[in-house]
C-alpha positions in Angstrom: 0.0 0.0 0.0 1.5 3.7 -1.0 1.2 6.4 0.8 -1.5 8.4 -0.8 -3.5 5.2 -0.1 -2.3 4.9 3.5 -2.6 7.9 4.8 -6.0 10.6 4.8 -4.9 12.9 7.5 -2.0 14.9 7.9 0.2 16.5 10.8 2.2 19.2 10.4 4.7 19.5 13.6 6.8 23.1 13.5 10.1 22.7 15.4 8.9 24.6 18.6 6.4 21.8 18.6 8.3 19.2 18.4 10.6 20.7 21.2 7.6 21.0 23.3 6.6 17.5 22.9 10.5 16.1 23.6 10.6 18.0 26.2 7.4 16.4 27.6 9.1 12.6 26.6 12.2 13.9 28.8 9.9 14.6 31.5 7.9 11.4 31.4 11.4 9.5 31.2 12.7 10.8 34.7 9.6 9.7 36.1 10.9 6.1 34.8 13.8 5.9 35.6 16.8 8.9 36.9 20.4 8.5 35.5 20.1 7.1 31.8 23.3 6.6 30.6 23.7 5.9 26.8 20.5 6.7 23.9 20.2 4.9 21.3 19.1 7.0 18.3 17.2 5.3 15.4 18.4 7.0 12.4 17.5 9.2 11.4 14.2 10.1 12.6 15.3 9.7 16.3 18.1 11.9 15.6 17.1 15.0 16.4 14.7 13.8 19.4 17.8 12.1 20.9 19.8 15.0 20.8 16.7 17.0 23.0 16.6 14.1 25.3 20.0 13.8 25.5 20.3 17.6 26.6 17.3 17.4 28.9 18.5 14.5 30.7 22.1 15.2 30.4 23.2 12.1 28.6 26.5 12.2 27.0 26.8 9.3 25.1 24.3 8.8 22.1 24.7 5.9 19.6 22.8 5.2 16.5 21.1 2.1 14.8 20.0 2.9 11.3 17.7 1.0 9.7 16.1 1.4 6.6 12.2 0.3 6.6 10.3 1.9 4.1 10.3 5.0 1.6 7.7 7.3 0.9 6.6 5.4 -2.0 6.6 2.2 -0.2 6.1 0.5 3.3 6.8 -3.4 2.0 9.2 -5.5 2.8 11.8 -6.4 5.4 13.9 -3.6 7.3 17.4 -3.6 6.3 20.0 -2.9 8.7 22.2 -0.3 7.8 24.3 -0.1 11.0 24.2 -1.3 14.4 25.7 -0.1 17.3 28.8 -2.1 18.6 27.7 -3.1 22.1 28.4 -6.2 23.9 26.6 -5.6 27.8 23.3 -4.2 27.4 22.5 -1.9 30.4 18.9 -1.4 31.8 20.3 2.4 31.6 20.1 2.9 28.1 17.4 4.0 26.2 16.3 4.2 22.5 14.7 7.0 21.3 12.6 7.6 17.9 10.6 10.1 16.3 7.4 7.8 15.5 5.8 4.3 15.7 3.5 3.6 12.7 3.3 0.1 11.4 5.7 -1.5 14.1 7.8 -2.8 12.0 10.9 -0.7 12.4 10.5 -1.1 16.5 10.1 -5.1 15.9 13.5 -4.9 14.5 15.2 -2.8 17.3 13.1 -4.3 20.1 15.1 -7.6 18.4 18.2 -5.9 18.8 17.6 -4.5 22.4 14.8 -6.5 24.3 16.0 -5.3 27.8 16.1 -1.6 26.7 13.1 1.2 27.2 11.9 2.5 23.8 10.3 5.5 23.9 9.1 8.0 21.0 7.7 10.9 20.6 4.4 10.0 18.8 2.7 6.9 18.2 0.0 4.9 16.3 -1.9 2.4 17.0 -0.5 -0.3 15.1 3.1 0.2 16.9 2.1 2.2 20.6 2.6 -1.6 22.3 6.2 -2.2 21.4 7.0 0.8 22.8 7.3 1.7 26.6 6.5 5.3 26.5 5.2 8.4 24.3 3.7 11.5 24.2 1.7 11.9 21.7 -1.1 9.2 19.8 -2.0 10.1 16.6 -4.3 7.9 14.2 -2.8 5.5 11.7 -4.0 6.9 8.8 -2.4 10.4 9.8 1.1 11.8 8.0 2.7 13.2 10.5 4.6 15.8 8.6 7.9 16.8 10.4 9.8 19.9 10.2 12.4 18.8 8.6 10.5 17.0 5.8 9.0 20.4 5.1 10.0 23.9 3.6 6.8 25.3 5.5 4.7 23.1 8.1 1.9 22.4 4.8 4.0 20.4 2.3 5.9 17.9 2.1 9.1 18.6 0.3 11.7 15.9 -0.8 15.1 15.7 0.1 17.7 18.0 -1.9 19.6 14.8 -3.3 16.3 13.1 -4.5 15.9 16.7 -6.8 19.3 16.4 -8.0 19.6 12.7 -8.9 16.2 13.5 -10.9 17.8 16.8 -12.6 16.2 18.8 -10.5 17.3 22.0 -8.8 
């Protein structure tokens, strides 16, 4: 299924929002737990809500897994690891942080990776809010949540700069 068949509703998210609501997860996270050591960002939506929860909760050391899962065109077929952090001793410390849970299927793959570790995100659907531990925010599952920096202005979606060039595009 594309996306235009997916998807009915759309969220735009403006970067003060999205500070708001990480700031919220940070909160809600030192209610859990007090003295995370190490995030695990899922790259690359996680990115930039790891490095706001790593400054609210002064964390130091942030790690990526990057996974590839689905592109705007499609949502099939298996996630394909692109890089996993080199960890031997999981710690109940740690914590892995992403932008959104749609489908599940990207979480599936980290919860895989990391059973023992929390997982929160910052938004959540249906389909993937139980394989994570905590959120902020629910939205439906046919909503596009449209993030700041998948966007000129908070109503369009605009692609990346590379994806313009490789099609001649300027």
């Amino acid at each position: 299924m594309g996306t235009a068949e997916r998807y009915h509703r759309t969220f735009s998210i403006s970067w003060d929002h999205l500070q708001k609501d990480c700031r919220a997860l940070a909160w809600k996270l030192l209610d859990v737990r007090r003295g995370w050591s190490r995030i695990i960002a899922i790259a690359r939506g996680g990115l930039v809500p790891a490095a706001i929860i790593a400054r609210e909760l002064n964390i130091r050391v942030v790690d990526t897994v990057c996974i590839s899962s689905y592109t705007l065109r499609s949502q099939s077929g298996a996630p394909d690891i692109l890089k996993r952090p080199d960890l031997a001793d999981m710690d109940p410390t740690w914590l892995v942080v992403d932008d959104l849970v749609d489908t599940g299927r990207t979480a599936l793959e980290v919860r895989r990776m990391f059973p023992d570790i929390h997982f929160a995100t910052v938004y959540a659907k249906p389909e993937g809010r139980p394989i994570v531990d905590t959120f902020i925010t629910e939205v439906s599952q046919d909503t596009w949540i449209l993030f700041p920096w998948d966007s000129y202005t908070t109503t369009s979606f605009v692609a990346p700069i590379a994806d313009n060039a490789d099609a001649g595009g300027s």
